[in-house]
C-alpha positions in Angstrom: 22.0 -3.9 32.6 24.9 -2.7 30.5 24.0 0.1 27.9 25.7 -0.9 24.9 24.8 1.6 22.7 23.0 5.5 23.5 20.8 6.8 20.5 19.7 10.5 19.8 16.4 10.5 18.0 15.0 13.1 16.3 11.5 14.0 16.6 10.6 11.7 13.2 12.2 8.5 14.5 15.6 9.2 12.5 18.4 8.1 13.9 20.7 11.4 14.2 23.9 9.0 15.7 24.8 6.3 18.4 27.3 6.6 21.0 28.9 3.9 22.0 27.5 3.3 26.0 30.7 3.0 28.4 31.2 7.0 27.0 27.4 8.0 27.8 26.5 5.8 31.2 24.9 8.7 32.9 22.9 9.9 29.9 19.3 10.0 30.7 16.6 8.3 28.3 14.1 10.8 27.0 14.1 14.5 25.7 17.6 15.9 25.7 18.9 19.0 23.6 20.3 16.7 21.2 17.2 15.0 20.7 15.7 11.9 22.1 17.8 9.6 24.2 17.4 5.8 24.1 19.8 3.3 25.9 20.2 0.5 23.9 21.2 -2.7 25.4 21.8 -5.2 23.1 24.1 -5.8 19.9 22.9 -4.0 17.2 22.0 -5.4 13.9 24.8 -4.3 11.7 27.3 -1.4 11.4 26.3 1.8 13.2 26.4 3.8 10.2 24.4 1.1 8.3 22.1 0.8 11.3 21.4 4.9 11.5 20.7 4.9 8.0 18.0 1.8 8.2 16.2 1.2 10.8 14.0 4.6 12.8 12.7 4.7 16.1 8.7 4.0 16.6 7.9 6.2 19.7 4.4 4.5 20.3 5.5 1.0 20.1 9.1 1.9 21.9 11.3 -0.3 19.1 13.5 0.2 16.5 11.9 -0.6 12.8 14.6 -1.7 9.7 13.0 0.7 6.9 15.8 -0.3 4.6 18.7 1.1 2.4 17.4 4.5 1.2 16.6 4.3 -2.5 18.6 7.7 -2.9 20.6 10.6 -1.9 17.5 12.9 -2.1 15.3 10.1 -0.2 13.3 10.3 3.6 11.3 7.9 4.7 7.6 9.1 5.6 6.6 7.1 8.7 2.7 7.5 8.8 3.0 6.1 5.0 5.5 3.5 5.3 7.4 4.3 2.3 10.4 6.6 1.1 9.5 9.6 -0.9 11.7 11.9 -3.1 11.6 14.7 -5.0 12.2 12.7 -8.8 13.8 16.3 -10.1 16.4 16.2 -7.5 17.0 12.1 -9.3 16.7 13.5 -12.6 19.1 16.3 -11.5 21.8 12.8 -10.6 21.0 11.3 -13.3 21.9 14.8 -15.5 25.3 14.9 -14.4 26.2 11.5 -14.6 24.4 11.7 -18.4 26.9 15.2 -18.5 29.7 13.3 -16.9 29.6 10.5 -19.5 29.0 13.1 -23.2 32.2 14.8 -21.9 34.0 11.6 -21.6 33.2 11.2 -25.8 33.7 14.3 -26.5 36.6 14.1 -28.4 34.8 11.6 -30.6 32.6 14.5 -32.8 35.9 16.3 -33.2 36.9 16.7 -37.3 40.2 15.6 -36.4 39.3 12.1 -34.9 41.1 9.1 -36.1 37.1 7.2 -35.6 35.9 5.7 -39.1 32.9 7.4 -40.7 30.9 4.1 -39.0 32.4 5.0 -36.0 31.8 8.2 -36.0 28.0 7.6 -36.9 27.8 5.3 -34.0 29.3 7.9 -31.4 26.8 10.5 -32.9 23.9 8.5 -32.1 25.4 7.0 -28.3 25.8 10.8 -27.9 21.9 11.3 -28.9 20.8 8.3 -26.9 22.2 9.8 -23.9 20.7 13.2 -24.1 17.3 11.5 -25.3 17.9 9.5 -21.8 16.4 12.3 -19.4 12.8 12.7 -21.3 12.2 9.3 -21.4 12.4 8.8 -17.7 9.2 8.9 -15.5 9.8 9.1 -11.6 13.3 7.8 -11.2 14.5 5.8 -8.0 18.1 6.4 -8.4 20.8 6.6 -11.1 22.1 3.2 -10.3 18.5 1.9 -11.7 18.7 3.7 -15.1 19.5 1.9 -18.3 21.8 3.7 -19.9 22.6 3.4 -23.7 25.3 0.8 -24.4 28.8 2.4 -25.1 30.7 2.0 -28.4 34.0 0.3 -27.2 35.8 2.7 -28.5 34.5 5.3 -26.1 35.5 4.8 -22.4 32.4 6.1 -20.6 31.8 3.7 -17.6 
């Protein structure tokens, strides 16, 4: 059989990287100094990036498992529980720059020498309080791509 593909597992069942085979035909399956070798011989799924980031090795059943896309940067997926965990302050700690990000994008708005109406300044004040509101109001959050974040006045370029 050809070896299409050489993986180096880490002790968890992460996939550290793939090798393509033809460069690693005389690497030996099983413990190695960079971790676990398997040979794999068949296509893989997807990309190899994609398939190192969503699928893990299950030692006592000899197979790769497709865990999924991770949720988040801060994200690692907890075999014996089947699930992804995360620390939510490292989320919230996202989700507080891009809130940061998007105030000092307005800034200019709660300057006295704006050309904004008085309406528009009232509604910039209050988009500027919505978005510092944002972080207390949010209980165990997955990701900043899931938060709902107060609706920009079209004046202010904030996305």
């Amino acid at each position: 059989m050809i070896i299409k593909y050489v993986a180096f597992i880490a002790d968890n069942g992460k996939i550290n990287r793939l090798a393509r085979g033809k460069i690693h035909d005389g690497e030996i399956e099983g413990p190695s100094d960079q971790g676990y070798v398997k040979h794999i011989f068949e296509d893989i799924p997807s990309g190899t990036a994609s398939f190192c980031n969503e699928f893990i090795y299950d030692f006592e059943e000899d197979t790769f498992v497709c865990i999924g896309e991770s949720p988040n940067d801060h994200a690692t997926y907890d075999a014996d529980e089947d699930k992804w965990v995360w620390d939510p302050e490292l989320v919230k700690q996202d989700i507080r720059r891009e809130r940061n990000r998007k105030l000092s994008l307005c800034d200019w708005t709660v300057m006295p020498d704006n050309s904004l109406s008085e309406n528009q300044k009232a509604q910039s004040i209050e988009y500027r309080q919505a978005l510092r509101d944002l972080i207390g109001e949010l209980h165990n959050p997955v990701s900043v791509l899931d938060v709902s974040w107060p609706l920009n006045p079209s004046w202010i370029d904030a996305d």
